[in-house]
OpenMM code with the backbone's topology and positions (N, CA, C; nanometers):
from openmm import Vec3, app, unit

residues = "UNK UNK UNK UNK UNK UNK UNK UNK UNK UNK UNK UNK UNK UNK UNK UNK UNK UNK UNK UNK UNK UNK UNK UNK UNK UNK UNK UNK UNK UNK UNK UNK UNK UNK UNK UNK UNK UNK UNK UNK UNK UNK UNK UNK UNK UNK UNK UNK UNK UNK UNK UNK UNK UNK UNK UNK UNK UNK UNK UNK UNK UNK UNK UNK UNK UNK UNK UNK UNK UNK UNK UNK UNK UNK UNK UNK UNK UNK UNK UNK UNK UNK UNK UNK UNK UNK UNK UNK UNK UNK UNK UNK UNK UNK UNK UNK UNK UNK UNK UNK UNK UNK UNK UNK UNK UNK UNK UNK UNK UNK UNK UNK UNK UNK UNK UNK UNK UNK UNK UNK UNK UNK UNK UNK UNK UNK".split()
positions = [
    Vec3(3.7124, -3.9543, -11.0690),
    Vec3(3.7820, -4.0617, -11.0008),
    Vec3(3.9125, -4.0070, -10.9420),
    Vec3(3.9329, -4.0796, -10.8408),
    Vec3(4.0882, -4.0372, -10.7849),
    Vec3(4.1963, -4.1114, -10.8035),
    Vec3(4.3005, -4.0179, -10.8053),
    Vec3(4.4504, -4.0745, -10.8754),
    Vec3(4.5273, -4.1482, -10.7736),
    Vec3(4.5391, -4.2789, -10.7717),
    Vec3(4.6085, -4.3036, -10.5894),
    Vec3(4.7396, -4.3140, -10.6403),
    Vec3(4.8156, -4.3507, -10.7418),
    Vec3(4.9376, -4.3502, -10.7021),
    Vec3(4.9908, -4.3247, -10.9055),
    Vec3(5.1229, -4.2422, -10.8729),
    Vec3(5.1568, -4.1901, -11.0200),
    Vec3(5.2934, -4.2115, -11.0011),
    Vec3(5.3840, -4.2865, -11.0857),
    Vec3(5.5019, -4.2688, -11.0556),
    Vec3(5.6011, -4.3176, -11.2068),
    Vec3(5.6644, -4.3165, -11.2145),
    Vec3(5.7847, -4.3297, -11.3540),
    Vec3(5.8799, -4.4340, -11.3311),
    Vec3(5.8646, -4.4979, -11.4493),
    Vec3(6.0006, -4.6042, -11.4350),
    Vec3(6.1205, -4.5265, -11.4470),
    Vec3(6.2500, -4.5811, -11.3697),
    Vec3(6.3434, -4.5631, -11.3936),
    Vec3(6.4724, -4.6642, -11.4318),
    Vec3(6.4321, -4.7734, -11.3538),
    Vec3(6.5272, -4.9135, -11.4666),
    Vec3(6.4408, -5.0168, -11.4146),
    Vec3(6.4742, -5.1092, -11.5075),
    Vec3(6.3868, -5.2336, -11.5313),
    Vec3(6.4751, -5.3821, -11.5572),
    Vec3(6.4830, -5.4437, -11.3746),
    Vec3(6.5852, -5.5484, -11.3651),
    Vec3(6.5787, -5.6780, -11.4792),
    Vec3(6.7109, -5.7169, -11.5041),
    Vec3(6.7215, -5.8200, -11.5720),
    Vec3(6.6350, -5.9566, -11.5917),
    Vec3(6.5862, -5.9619, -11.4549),
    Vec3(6.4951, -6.0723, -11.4750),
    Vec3(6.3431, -6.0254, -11.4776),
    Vec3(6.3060, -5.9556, -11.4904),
    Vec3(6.1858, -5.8761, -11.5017),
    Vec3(6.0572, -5.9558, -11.5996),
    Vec3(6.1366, -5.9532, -11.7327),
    Vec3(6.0536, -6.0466, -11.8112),
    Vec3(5.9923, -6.1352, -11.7917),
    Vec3(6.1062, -6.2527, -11.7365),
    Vec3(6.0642, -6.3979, -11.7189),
    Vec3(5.9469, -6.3704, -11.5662),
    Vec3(5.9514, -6.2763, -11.4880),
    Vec3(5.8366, -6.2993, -11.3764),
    Vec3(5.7161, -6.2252, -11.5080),
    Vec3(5.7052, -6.1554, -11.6026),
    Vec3(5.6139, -6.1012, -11.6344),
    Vec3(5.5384, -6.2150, -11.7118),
    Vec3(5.6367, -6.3336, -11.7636),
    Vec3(5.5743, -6.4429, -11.8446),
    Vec3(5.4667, -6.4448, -11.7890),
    Vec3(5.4880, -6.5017, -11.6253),
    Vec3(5.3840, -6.5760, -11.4984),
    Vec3(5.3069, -6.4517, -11.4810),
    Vec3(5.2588, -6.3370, -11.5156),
    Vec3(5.1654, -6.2421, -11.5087),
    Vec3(5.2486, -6.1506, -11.3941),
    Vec3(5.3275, -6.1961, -11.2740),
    Vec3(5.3911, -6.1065, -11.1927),
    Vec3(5.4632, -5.9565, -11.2320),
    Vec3(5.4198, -5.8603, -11.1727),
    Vec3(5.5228, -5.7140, -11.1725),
    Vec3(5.5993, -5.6854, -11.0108),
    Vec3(5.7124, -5.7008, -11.0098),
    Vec3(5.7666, -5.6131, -10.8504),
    Vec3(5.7594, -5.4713, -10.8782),
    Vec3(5.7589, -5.3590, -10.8043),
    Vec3(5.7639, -5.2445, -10.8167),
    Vec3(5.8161, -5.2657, -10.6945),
    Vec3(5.9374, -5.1376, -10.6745),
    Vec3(6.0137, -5.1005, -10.5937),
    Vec3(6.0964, -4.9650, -10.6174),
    Vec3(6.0210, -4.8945, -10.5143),
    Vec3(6.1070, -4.7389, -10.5263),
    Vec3(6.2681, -4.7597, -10.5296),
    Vec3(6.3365, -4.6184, -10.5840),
    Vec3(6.4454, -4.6123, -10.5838),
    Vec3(6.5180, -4.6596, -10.4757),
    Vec3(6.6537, -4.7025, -10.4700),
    Vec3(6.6913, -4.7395, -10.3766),
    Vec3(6.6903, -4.8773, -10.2979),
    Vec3(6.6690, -4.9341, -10.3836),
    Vec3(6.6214, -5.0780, -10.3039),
    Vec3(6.7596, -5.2022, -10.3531),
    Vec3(6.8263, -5.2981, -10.2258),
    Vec3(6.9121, -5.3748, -10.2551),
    Vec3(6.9136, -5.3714, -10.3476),
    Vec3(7.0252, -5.4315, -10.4206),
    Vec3(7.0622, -5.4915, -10.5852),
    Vec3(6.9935, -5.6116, -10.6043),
    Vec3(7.0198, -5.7122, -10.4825),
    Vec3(6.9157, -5.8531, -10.5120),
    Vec3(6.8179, -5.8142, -10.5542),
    Vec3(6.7125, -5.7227, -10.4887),
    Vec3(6.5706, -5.6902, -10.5352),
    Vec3(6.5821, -5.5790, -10.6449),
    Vec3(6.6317, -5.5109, -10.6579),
    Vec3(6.6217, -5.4879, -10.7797),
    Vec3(6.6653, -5.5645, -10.9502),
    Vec3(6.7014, -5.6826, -10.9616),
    Vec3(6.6959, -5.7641, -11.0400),
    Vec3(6.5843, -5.8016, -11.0855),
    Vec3(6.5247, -5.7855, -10.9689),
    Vec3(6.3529, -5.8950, -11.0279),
    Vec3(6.2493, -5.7505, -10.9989),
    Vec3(6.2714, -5.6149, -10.9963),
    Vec3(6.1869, -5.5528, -10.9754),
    Vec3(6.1708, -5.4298, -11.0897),
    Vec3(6.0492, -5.3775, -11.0668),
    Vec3(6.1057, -5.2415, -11.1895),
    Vec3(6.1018, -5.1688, -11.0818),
    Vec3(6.2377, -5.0431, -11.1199),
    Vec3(6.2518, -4.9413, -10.9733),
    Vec3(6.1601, -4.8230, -11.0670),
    Vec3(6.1242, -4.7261, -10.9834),
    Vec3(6.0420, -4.5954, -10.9751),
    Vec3(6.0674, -4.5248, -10.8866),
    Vec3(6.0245, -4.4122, -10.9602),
    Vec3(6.0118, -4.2588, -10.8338),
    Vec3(5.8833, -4.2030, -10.8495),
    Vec3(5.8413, -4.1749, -10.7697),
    Vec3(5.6924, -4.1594, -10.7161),
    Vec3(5.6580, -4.0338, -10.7437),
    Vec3(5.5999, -3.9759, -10.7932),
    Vec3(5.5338, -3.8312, -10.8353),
    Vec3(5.4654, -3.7713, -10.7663),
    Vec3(5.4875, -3.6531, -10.6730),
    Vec3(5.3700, -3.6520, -10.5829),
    Vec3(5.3873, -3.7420, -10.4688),
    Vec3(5.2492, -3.7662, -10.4000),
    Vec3(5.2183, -3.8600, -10.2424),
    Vec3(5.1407, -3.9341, -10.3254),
    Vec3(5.1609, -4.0994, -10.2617),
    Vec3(5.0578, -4.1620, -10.3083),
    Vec3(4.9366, -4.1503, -10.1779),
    Vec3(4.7823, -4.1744, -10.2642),
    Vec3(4.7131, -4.1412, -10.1790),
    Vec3(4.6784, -4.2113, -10.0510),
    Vec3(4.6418, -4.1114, -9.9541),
    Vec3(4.6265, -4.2481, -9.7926),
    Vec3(4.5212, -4.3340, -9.8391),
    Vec3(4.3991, -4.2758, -9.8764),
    Vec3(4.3382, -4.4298, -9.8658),
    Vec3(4.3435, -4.5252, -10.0092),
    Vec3(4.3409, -4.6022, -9.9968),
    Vec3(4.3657, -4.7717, -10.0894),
    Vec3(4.2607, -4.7418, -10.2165),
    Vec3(4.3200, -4.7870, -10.3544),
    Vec3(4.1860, -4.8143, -10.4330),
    Vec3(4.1175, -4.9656, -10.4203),
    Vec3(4.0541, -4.9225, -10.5038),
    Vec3(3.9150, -5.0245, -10.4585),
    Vec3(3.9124, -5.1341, -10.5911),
    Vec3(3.8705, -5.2365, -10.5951),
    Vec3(3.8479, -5.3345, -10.7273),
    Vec3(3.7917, -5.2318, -10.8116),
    Vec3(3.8268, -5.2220, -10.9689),
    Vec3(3.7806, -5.2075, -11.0716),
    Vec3(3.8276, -5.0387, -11.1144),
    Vec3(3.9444, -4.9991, -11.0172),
    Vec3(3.9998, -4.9189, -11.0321),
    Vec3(4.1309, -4.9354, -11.1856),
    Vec3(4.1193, -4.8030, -11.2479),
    Vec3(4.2338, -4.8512, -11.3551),
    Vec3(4.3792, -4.8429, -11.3321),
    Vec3(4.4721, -4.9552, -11.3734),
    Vec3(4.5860, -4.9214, -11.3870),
    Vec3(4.6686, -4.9294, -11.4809),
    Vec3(4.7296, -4.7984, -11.5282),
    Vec3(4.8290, -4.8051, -11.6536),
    Vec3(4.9386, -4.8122, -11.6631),
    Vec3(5.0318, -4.9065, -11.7262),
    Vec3(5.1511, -4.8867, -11.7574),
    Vec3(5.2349, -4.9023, -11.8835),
    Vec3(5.2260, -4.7469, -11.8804),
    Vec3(5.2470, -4.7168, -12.0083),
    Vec3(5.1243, -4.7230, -12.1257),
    Vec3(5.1075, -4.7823, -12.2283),
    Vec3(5.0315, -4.8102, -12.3137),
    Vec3(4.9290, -4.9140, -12.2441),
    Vec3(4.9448, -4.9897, -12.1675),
    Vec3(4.8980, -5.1044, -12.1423),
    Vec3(4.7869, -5.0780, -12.0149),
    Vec3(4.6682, -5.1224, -11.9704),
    Vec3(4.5739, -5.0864, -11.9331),
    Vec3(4.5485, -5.2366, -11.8272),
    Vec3(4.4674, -5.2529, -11.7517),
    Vec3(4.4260, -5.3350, -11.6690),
    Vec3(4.3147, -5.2588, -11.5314),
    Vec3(4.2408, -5.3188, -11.4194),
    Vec3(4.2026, -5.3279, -11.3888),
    Vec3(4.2267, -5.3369, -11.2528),
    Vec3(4.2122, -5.3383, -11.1001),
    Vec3(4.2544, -5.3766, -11.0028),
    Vec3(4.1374, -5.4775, -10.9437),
    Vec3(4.1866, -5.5810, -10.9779),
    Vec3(4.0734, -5.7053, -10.9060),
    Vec3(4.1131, -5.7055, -10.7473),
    Vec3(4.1857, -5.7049, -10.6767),
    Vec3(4.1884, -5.7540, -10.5535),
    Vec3(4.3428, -5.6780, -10.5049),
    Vec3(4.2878, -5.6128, -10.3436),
    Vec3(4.3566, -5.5394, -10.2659),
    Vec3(4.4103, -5.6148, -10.1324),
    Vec3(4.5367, -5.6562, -10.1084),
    Vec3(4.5963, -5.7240, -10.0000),
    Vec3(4.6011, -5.6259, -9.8810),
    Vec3(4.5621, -5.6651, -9.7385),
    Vec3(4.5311, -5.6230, -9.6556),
    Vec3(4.6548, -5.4837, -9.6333),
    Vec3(4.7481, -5.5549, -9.6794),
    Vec3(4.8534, -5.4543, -9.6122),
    Vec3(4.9663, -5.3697, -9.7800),
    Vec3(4.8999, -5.4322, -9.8939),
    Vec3(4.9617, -5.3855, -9.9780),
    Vec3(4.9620, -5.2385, -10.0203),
    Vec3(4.8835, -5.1444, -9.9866),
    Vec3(4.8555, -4.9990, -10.0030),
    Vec3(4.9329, -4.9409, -9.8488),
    Vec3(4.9444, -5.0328, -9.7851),
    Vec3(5.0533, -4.9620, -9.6467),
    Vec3(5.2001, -4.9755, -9.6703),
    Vec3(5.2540, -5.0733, -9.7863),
    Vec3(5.3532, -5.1067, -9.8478),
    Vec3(5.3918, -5.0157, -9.9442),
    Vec3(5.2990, -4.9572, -10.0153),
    Vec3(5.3148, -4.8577, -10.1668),
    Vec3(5.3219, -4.7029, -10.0731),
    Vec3(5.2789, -4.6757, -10.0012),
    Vec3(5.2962, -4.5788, -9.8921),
    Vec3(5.4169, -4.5525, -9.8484),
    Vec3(5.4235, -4.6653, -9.7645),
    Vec3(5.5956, -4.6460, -9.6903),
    Vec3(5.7123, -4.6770, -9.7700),
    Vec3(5.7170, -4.8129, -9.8414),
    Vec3(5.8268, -4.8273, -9.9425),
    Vec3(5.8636, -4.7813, -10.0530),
    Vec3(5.7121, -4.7921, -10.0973),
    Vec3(5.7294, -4.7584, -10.2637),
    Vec3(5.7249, -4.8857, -10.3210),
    Vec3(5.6784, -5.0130, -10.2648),
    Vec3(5.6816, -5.1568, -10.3109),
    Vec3(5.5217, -5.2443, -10.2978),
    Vec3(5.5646, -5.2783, -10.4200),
    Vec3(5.4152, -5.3488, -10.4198),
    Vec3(5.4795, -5.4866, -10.5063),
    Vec3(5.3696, -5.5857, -10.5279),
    Vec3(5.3679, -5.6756, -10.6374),
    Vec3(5.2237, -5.6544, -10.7038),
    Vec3(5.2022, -5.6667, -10.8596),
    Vec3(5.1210, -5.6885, -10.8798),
    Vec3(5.0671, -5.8071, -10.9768),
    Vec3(4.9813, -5.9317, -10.9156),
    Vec3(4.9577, -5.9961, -10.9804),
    Vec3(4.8422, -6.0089, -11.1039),
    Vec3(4.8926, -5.9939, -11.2197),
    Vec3(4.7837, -5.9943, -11.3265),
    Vec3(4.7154, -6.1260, -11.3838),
    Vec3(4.6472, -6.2310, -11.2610),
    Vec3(4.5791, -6.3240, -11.2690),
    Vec3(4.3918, -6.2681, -11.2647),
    Vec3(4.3706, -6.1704, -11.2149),
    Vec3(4.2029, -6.1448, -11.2413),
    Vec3(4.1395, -6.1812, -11.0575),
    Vec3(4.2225, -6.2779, -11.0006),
    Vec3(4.2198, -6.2907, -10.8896),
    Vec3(4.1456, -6.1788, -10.7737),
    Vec3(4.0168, -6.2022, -10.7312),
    Vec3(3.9389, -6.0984, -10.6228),
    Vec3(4.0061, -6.1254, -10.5237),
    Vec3(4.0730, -6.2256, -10.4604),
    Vec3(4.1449, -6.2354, -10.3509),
    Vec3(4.3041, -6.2659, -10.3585),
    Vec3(4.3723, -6.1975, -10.3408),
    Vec3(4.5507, -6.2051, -10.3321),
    Vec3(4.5793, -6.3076, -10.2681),
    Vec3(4.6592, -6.3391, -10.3090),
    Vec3(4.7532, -6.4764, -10.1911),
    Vec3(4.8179, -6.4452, -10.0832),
    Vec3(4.8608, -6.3556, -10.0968),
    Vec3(4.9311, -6.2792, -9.9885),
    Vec3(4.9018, -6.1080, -9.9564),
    Vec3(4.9349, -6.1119, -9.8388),
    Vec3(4.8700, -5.9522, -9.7876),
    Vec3(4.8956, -5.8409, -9.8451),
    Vec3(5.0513, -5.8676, -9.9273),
    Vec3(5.1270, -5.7248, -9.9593),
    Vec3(5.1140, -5.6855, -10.1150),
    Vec3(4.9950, -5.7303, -10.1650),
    Vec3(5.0048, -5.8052, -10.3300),
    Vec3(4.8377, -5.7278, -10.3603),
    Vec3(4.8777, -5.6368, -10.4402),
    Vec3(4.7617, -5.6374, -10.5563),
    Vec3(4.6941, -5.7291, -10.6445),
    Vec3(4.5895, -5.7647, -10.6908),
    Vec3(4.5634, -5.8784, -10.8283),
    Vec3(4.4931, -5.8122, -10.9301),
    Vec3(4.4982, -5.8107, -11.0465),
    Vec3(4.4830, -5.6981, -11.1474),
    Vec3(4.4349, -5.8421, -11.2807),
    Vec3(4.3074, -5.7305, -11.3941),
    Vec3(4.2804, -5.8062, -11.4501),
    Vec3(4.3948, -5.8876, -11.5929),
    Vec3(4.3921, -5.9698, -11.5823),
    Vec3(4.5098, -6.0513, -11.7174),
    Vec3(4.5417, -5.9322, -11.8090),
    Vec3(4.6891, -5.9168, -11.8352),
    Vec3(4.7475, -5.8565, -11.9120),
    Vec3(4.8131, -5.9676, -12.0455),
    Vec3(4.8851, -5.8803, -12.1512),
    Vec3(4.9969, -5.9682, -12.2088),
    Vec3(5.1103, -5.9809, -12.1844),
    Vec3(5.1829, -6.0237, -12.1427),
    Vec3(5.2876, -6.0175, -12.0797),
    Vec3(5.3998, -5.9788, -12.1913),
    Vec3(5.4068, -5.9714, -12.2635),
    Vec3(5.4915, -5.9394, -12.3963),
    Vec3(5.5146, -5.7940, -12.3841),
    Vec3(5.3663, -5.7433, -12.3839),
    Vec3(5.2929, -5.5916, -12.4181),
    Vec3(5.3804, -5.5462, -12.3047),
    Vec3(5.3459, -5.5827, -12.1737),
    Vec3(5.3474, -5.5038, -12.0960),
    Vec3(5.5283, -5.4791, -12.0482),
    Vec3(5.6067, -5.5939, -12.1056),
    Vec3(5.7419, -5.5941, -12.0993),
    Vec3(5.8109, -5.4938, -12.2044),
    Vec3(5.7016, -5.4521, -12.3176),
    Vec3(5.7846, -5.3623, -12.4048),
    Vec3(5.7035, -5.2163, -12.3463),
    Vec3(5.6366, -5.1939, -12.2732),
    Vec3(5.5853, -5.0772, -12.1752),
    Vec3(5.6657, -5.0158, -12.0763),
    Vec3(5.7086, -5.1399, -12.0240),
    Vec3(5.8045, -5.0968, -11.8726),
    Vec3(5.9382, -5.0676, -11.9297),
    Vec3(5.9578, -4.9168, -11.9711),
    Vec3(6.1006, -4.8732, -12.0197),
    Vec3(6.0972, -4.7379, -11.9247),
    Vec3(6.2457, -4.7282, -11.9358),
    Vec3(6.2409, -4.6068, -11.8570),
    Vec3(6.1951, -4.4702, -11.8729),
    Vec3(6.0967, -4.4056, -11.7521),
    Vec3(6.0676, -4.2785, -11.8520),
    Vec3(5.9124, -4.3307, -11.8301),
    Vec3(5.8527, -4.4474, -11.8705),
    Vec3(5.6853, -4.4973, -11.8413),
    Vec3(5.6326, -4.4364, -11.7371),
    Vec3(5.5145, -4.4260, -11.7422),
    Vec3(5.4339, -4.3825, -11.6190),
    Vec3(5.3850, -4.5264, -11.5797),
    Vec3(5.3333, -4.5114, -11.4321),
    Vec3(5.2353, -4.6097, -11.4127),
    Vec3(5.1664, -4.5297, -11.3066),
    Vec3(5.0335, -4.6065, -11.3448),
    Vec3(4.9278, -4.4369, -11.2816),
    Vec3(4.8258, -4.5772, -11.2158),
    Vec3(4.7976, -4.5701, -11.0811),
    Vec3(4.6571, -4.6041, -11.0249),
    Vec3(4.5478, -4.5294, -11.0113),
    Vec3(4.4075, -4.5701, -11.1072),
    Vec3(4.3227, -4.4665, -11.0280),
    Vec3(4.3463, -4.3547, -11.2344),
    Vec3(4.2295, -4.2273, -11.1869),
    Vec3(4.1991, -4.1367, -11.2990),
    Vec3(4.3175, -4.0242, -11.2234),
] * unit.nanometer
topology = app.Topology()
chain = topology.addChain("A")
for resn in residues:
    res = topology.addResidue(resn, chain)
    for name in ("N", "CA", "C"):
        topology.addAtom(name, app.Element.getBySymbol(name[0]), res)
């Protein structure tokens, strides 16, 4: 399998939790406003992430915590490319609500808030 995208937390905004209650993750490369980084976890990217997109049922880890990629937004792998920003929603959802948005299978949201520390990997893909 192929690795599409590998990258490391580096801080993890204050409000982070409370979107993880609702299943939501922001990811946002280094560098991003202070507004958005409140509600986002920032990263640095390891490597290139890959040009083409994964596909449903691809794995994604963060940290200890494991999930699935149910559903790919038209333009969200052109977003993780150029920005370094994605959302990912962990509703199970085959179709995203919006274009720029991953949907990934149900996590715990607890789990995955004591995962996202700095230093975590989060890996798309083998």
């Amino acid at each position: 399998m192929t690795q599409y995208l590998r990258t490391r937390v580096t801080a993890v905004g204050p409000d982070v939790p409370d979107l993880l209650e609702g299943g939501v993750l922001i990811l946002f490369a280094d560098g991003a406003p202070p507004e958005l980084a409140e509600v986002s976890v920032m990263h640095a990217v390891e490597g290139e992430p890959s040009t083409g997109a994964p596909a449903p049922g691809v794995p994604i880890r963060i940290g200890s915590v494991e999930a699935r990629l149910t559903g790919i937004g038209e333009l969200a792998w052109a977003k993780v490319r150029d920005i370094g920003h994605v959302v990912i929603n962990f509703n199970g959802a085959a179709a995203p609500e919006r274009p720029g948005e991953l949907t990934a299978s149900p996590v715990d949201g607890e789990m995955l808030a004591r995962a996202l520390q700095p230093g975590a990997t989060i890996a798309i893909g083998d």
